[in-house]
C-alpha positions in Angstrom: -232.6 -101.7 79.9 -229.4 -102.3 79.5 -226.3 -100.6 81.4 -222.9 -100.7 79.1 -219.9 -98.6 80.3 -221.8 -96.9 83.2 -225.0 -95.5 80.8 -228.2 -96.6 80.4 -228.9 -98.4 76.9 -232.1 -97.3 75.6 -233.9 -100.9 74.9 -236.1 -100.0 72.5 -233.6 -98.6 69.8 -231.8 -100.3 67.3 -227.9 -101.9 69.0 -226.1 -99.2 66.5 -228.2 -96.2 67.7 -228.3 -96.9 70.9 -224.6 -97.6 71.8 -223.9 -93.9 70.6 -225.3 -92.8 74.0 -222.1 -93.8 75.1 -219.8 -90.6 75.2 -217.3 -91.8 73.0 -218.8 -93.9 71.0 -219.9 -92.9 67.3 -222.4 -94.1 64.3 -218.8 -95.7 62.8 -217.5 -97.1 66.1 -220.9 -98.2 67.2 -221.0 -100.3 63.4 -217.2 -101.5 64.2 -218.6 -103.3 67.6 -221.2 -105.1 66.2 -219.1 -106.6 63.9 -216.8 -107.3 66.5 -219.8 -109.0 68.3 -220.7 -110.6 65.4 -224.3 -109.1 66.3 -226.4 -107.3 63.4 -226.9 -103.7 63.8 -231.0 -103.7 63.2 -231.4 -105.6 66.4 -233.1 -104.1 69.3 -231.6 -103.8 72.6 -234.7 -105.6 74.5 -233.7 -108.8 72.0 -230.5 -109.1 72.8 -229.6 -112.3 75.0 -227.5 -111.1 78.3 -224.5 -113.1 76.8 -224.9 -110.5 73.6 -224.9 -107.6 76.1 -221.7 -109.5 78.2 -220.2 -109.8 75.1 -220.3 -106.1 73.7 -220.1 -104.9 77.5 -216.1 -107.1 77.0 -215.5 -105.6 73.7 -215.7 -102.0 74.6 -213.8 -102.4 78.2 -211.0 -104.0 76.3 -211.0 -101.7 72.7 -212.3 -97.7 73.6 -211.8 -95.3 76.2 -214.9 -94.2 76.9 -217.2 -92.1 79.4 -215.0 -91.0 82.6 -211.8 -92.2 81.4 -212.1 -90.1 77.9 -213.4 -87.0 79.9 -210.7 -86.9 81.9 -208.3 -87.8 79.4 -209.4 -84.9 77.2 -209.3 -82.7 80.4 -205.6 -83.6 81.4 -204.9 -82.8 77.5 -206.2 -78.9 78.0 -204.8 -78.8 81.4 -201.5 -79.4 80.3 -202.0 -76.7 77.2 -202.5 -74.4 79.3 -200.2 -75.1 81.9 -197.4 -74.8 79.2 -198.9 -71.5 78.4 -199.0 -72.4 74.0 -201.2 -70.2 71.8 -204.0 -73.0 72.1 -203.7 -73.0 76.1 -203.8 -69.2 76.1 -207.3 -69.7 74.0 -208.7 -72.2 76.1 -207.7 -70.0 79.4 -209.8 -67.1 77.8 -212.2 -68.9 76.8 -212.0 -67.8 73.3 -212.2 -70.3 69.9 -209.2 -72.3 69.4 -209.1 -73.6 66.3 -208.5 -70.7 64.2 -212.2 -69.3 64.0 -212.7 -65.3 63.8 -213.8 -63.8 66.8 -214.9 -60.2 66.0 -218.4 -61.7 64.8 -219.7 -64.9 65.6 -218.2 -66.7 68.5 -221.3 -66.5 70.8 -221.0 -70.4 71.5 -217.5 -69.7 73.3 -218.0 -66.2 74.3 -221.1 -66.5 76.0 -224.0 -63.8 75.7 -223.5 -60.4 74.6 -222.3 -58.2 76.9 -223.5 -54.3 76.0 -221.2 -51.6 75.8 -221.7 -48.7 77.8 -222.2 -45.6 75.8 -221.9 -47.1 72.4 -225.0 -46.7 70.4 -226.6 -48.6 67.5 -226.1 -47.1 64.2 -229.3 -46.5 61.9 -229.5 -45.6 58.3 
């Protein structure tokens, strides 16, 4: 197994599939570093040579932000939204959608579970 950017690299995928258990890392970035690498994208984890796995280990160190450092950079990004107090910080403080998506239905993702309404009852027809 190999360990790239802090995570454990499934061995017995394919190098393409498997580096997209990096946080950060996508099917079109994962394709981007094996070209960098000069490595095909079919190959297995298990075959690759430790100087393969050096040399991709190099190539996203130098080229990506990845794992810890993208978490926290995405985190300092809403932190400071909200510490300006913008219509998008205001949305991430109450923990409502941000990105323009209707809240009176729908939402449940964000808002969390229902919460019932005392008194109000359901409607049949």
């Amino acid at each position: 197994m190999a360990r790239i950017a802090g995570v454990n690299i499934p061995s017995a995928k394919r190098l393409d599939i498997a580096l997209t258990y990096i946080h950060g890392i996508g099917r079109i970035k994962s394709a981007e570093i094996c070209e960098k690498a000069g490595l095909p994208p079919e190959k297995r984890v298990h075959q690759l040579a430790e100087s393969e796995v050096i040399k991709v280990r190099e190539i996203i160190d130098r080229d990506y932000t990845v794992e810890g450092d993208l978490r926290r950079e995405v985190s300092m990004n809403i932190k400071r939204l909200v510490d300006l107090g913008c219509y998008r910080g205001l949305r991430h403080r109450k923990k409502l959608p941000v990105r323009g998506q209707r809240t009176h239905t729908n939402a449940r993702t964000r808002k969390g579970k229902a919460k019932a309404i005392a008194g109000k009852k359901m409607v049949t027809k």
